[in-house]
N, C-alpha and C positions, 0 to 999 in steps of 0.2 A: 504493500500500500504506500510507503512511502517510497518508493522511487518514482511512483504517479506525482510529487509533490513537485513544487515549480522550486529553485532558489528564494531566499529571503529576498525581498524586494527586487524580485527583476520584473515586478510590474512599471516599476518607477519608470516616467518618463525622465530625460537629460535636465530637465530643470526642476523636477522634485530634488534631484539629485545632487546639485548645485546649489540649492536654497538653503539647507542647514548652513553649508559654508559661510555664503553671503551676509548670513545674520547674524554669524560669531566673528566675522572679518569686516573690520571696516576695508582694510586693501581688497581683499575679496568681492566685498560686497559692490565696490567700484568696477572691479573686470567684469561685471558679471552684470551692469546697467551697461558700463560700454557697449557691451558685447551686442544688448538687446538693441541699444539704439544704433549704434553703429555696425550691423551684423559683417558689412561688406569692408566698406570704406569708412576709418573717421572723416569727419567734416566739421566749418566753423559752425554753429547753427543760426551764427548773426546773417554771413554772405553768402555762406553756404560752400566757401573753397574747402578742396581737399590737399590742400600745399597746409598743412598745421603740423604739427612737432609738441610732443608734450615736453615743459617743463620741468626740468632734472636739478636734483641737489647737487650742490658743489662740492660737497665733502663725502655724498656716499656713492655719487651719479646715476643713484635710480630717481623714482618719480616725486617731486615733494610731497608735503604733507598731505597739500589740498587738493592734488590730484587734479591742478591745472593744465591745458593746452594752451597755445596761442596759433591766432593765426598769422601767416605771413603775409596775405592781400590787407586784410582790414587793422592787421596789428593788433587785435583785442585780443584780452586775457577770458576762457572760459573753462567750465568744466561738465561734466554731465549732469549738471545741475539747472546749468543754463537753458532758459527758455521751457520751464516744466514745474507743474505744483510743487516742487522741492527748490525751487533757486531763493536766493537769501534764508535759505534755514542754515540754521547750526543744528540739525539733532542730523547725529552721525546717520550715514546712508544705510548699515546694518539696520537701524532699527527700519527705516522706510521700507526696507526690503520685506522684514517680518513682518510690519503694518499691510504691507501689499498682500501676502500671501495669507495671512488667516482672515482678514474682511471677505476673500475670495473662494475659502475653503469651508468657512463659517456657514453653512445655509442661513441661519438667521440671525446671521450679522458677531461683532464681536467689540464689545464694551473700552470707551478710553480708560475706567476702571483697570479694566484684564491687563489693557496693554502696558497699564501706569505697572502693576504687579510684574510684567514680566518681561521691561526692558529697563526699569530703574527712573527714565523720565518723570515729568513732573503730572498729574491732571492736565494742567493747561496746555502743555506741551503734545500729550498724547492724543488730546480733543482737537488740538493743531493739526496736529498729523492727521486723523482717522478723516475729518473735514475734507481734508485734499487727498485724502486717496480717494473719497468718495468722486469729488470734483472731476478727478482723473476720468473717474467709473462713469460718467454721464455723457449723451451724447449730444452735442453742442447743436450738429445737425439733423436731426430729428431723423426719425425711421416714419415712412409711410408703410403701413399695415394694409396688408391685400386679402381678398377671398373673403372668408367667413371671420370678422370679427366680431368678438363678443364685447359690450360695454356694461361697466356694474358700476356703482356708488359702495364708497364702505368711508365711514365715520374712524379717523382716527383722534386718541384722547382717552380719557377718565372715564369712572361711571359715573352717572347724573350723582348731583349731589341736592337738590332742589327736596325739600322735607314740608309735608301738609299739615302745618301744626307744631304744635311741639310734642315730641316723642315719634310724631308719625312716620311713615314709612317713604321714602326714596320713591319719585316718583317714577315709573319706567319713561324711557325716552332717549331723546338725544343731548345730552347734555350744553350747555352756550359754550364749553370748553373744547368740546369735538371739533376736529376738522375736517372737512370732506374733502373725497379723494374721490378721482375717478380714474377708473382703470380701463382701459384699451387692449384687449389680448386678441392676435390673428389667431385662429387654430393650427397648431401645430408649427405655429412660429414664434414673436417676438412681442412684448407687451410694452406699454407707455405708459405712466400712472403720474399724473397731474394734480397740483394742487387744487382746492376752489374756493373762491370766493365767498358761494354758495351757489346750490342746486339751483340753477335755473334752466330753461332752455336755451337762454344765452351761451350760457358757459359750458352746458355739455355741447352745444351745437361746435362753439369755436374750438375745440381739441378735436372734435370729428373733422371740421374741414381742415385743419391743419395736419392730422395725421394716419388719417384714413383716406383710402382709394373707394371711392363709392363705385365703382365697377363692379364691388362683389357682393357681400349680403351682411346687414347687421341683425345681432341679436342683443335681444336687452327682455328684462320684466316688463311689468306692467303698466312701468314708468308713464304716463300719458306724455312727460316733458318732451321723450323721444318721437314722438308721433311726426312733427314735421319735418326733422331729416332724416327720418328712417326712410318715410316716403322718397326720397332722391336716391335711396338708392337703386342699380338697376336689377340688383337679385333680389330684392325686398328687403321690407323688415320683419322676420319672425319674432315674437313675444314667447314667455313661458309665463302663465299665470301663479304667483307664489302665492295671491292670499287665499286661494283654493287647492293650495299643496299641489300643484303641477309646475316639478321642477326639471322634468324631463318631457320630451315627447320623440321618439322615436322614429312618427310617419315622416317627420321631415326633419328631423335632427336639431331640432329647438331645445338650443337650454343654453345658459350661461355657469358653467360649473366649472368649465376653466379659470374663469373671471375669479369666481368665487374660492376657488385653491389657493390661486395668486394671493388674495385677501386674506386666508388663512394664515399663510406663510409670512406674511407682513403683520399681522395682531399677533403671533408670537415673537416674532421678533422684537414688534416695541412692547408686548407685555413682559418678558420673561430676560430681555436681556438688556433694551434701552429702558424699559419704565417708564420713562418721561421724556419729551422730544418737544420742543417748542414750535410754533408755527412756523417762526423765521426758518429756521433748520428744516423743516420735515421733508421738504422738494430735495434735498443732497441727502436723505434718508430712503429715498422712497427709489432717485437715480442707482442707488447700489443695490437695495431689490431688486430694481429692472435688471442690470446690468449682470447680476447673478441668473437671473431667472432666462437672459438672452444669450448667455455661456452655459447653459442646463446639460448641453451636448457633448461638452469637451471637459478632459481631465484639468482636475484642481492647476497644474502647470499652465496648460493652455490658458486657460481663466488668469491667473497671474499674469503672463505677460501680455496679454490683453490687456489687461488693468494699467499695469507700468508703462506699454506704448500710447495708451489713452493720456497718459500725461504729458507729452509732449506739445506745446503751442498752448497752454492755459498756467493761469497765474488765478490763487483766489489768497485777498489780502485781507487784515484787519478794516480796514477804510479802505476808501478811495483815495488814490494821491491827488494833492493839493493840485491845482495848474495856476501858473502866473499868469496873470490879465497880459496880453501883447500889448 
């Protein structure tokens, strides 16, 4: 029986296999974003020449500290830090590297708490970090969803806290603390989950025409909001009635049950491991749901450097910088 057994870990793909390193090595953990961003060729990422030369100590003539390059067209000092949700950090690239890979491998999600416990940084620090891996995780240009997409509403937040009296009981409902969300899932493809404002037909319509192909078919509840651009679409709009318990139907494949997993998978991860998520935050809470749930297909590595090439060409700052009036 055991000669049928495979070797210890030779399922690991090359970059599970590299990632321990990365995260106990700051040198390491440098070769090892090179590598992802510059697979081929280094280059400047300001002009973009490939005439650069990294900068070398004079006293041991390997790489300095900070693991700079320069280039020779434009003259500028950079490093792979440059131009990506990590340039002006000081928290060593080892930790970025393990922030990258457990938010990715997390199903639902992994706490600045966790990361504060198990890289030594600070809270602030780690809510810094996890922020911009998220940022990384989101996708600037939006995915247009084809065929059969399903649309659902899910409340995220607290239980009602509202009391009828005094001693009396919590009223069921949706609390004024809840925020709505609406989710956008193709079958058998890639979802979008949007903040709201609130539930109107305004605002579910504007996330439809921005991220949906009405060529194919939506599905939704009994919603009546959706009633006038379900009608634009050209496969229809199928309904599932929930407040008469039909949450499936079969004759024509009506149901929103994907929508509602998605949703699942998102109230455990803010119940059980974020707690609490503020409005301002919850759109870079909900981009790293997506962004997990649209790598479903490929191993935890793939999902990783996804994540880490995602950070190339964005910057997310405390403020906005100042500009001098001309």
């Amino acid at each position: 029986m055991a000669e049928h057994q495979g070797k210890v870990g030779e399922a690991k793909s090359g970059v599970i296999e590299s990632l321990p390193l990365a995260c106990a090595s700051e040198d390491a953990a440098v070769a090892f974003l090179e590598d992802l961003r510059w697979p081929k060729t280094k280059c400047c990422p300001r002009c973009g020449s490939v005439d650069v030369y990294p900068v070398t100590d004079r006293d041991s003539g390997g790489r300095n500290s900070d693991h700079r390059w320069r280039c020779r067209d434009c003259r500028q000092f950079y490093t792979v830090r440059t131009g990506t949700v990590m340039e002006d950090s000081r928290i060593p690239l080892k930790h970025w590297c393990w922030a990258f890979w457990q938010l990715c491998s997390s199903k639902k999600g992994m706490s600045a708490k966790q990361i504060q416990r198990q890289t030594g940084l600070s809270y602030k620090s780690s809510l810094f970090l996890l922020h911009r891996v998220r940022f990384a995780m989101s996708d600037m240009g939006g995915v247009m969803l084809q065929g059969t997409v399903e649309s659902d509403e899910v409340w995220i937040g607290g239980k009602p806290r509202k009391v009828n009296g005094v001693g009396g009981v919590a009223t069921q409902g949706r609390s004024e603390h809840k925020v709505p969300v609406q989710t956008l899932v193709e079958r058998g493809g890639n979802k979008v989950s949007r903040v709201l404002a609130d539930v109107s037909a305004k605002n579910l319509r504007a996330n439809i025409d921005a991220l949906v192909d009405k060529t194919g078919t939506l599905m939704t509840d009994e919603n009546k909001l959706y009633r006038k651009v379900g009608s634009e679409f050209e496969g229809g709009h199928l309904t599932v009635q929930h407040n008469v318990h039909e949450y499936a139907r079969p004759s024509d494949g009506a149901h929103i049950n994907t929508a509602e997993s998605a949703h699942a998978i998102i109230k455990r991860g803010m119940y059980g491991v974020y707690h609490s998520v503020s409005k301002r935050h919850l759109h870079r809470y909900l981009a790293e749901f997506d962004f997990r749930w649209n790598h479903r297909k490929v191993e935890d590595g793939a999902r990783t450097v996804a994540a880490i090439q995602g950070a190339e060409g964005k910057r997310l700052m405390y403020r906005e910088p100042l500009v001098c009036p001309s």
